[in-house]
C-alpha positions as CSV (number, residue, x, y, z in Angstrom):
1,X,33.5,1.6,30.0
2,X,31.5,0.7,32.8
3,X,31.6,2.9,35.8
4,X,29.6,0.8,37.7
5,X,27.9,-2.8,37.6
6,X,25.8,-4.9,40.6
7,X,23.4,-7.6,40.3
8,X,21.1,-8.0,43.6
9,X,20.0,-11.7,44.1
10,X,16.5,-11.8,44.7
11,X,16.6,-14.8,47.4
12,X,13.3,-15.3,48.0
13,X,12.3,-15.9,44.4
14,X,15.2,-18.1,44.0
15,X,14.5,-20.3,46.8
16,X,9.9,-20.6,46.2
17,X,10.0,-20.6,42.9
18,X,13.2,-23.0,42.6
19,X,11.7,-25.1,45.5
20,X,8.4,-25.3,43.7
21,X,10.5,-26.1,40.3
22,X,11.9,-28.9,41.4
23,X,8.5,-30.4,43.4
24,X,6.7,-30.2,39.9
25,X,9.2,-31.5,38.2
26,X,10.2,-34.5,40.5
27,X,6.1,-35.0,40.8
28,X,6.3,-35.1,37.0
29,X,9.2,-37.8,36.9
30,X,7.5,-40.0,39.3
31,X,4.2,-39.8,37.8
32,X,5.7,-40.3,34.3
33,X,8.0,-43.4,34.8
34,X,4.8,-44.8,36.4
35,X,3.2,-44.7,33.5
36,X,0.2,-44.2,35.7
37,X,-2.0,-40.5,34.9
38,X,0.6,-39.6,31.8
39,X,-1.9,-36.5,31.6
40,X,-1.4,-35.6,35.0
41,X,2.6,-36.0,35.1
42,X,2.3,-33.5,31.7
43,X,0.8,-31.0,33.4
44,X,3.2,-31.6,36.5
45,X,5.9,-31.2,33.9
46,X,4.5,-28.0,32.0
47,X,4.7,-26.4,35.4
48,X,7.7,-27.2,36.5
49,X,9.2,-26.1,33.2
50,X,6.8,-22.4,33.4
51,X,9.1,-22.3,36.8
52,X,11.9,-22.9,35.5
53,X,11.6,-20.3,33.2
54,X,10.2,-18.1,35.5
55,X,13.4,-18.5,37.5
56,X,16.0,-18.0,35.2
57,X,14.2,-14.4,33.8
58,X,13.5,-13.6,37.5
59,X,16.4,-14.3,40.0
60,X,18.5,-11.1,40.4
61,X,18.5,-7.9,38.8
62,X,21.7,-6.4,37.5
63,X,22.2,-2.7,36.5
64,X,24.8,-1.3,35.0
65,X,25.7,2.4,34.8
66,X,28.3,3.8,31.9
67,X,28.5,7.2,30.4
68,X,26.5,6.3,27.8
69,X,23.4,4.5,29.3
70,X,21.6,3.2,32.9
71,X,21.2,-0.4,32.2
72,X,18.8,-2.7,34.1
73,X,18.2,-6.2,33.3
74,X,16.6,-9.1,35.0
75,X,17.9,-12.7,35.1
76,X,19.4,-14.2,32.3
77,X,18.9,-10.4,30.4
78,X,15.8,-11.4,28.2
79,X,14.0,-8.8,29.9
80,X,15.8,-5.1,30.3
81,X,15.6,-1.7,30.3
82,X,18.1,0.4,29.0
83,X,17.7,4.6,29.7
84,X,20.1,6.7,27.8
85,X,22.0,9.0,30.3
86,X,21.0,12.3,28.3
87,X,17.0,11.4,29.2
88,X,18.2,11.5,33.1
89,X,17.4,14.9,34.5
90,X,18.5,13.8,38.3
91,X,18.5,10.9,40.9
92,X,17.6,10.0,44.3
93,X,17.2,7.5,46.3
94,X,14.0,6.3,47.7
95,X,12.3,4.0,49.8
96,X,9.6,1.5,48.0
97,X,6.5,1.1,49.9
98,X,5.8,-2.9,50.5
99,X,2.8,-2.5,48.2
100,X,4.9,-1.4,45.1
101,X,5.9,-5.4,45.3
102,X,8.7,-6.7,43.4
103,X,8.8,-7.3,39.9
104,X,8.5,-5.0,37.1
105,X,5.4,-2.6,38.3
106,X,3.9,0.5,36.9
107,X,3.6,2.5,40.2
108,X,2.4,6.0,40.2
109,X,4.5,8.4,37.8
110,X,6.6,5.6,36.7
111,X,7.9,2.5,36.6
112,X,9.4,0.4,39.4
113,X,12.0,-2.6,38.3
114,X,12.8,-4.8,41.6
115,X,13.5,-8.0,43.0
116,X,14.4,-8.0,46.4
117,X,13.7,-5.3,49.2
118,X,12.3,-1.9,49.4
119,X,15.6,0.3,48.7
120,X,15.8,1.4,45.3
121,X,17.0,4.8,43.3
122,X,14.8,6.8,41.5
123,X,15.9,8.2,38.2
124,X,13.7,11.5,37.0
125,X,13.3,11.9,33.4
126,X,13.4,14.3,30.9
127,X,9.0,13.9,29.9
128,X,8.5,14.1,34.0
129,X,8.3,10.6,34.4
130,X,10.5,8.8,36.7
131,X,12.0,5.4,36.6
132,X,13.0,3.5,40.0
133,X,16.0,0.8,40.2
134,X,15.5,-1.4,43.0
135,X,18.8,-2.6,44.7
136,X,20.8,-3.6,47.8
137,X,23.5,-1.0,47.4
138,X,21.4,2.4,47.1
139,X,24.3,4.8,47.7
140,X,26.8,3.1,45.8
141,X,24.7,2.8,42.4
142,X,23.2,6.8,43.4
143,X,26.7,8.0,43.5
144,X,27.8,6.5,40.0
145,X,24.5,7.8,38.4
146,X,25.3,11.3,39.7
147,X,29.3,10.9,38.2
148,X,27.9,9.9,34.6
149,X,24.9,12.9,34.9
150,X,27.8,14.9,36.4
151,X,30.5,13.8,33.3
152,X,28.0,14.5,31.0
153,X,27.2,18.3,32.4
């Protein structure tokens, strides 16, 4: 069951990279059907298709929070994390600096999974660590970790 599920578009990805997607991949069209430079509209194409990809693991992040586990997943869910509710000692939430960057980033005594904005929720861990879950809706996903961390007590 889950208690609690979001996914956070991250916008500005979604609108450069997609933007940029579709100008390599039109350039690489154009250059093709030409028949003019067939290396050059290959290359156009490779990166249009790298964006692509890029794109599909990248825009949004979705968490999901059930008794059993603190899921957090990018894009199409090829790349996740999943954090076992019994490893969470307690959660907060925080403010990301704007060098901590989106993405997934190793920042100082943990890691930081984000796509959009600074707002996130930091989970502690059992080893000391800490693990932060960027996100639009910082109260709402705070308030059904602490009911999982509070179900499992």
């Amino acid at each position: 069951m889950q208690d609690y599920e979001h996914t956070q578009a991250g916008w500005l990805i979604r609108i450069w990279v997609g933007l940029w997607a579709v100008i390599f991949g039109g350039a690489a069209i154009f250059v093709l059907s030409t028949g003019y430079e067939r290396s050059a509209g290959l290359v156009f194409l490779a990166i249009g298709a790298i964006l692509a990809l890029l794109l599909a693991l990248f825009h949004g992040l979705t968490v999901r929070v059930s008794v059993e586990r603190v899921l957090v997943s990018f894009g199409v869910g090829l790349i996740k994390k999943s954090i076992p509710v019994e490893r969470i000692q307690g959660a907060a939430a925080v403010r990301n600096r704007w060098y901590h960057g989106w993405g997934i980033r190793r920042i100082w005594g943990g890691w930081l999974f984000n796509v959009s904005g600074f707002d996130a929720v930091e989970l502690q861990l059992e080893n000391g660590r800490f693990f932060r879950v960027g996100t639009d809706e910082p109260r709402e996903l705070l308030a059904a970790v602490e009911r999982v961390l509070e179900a499992r007590r």
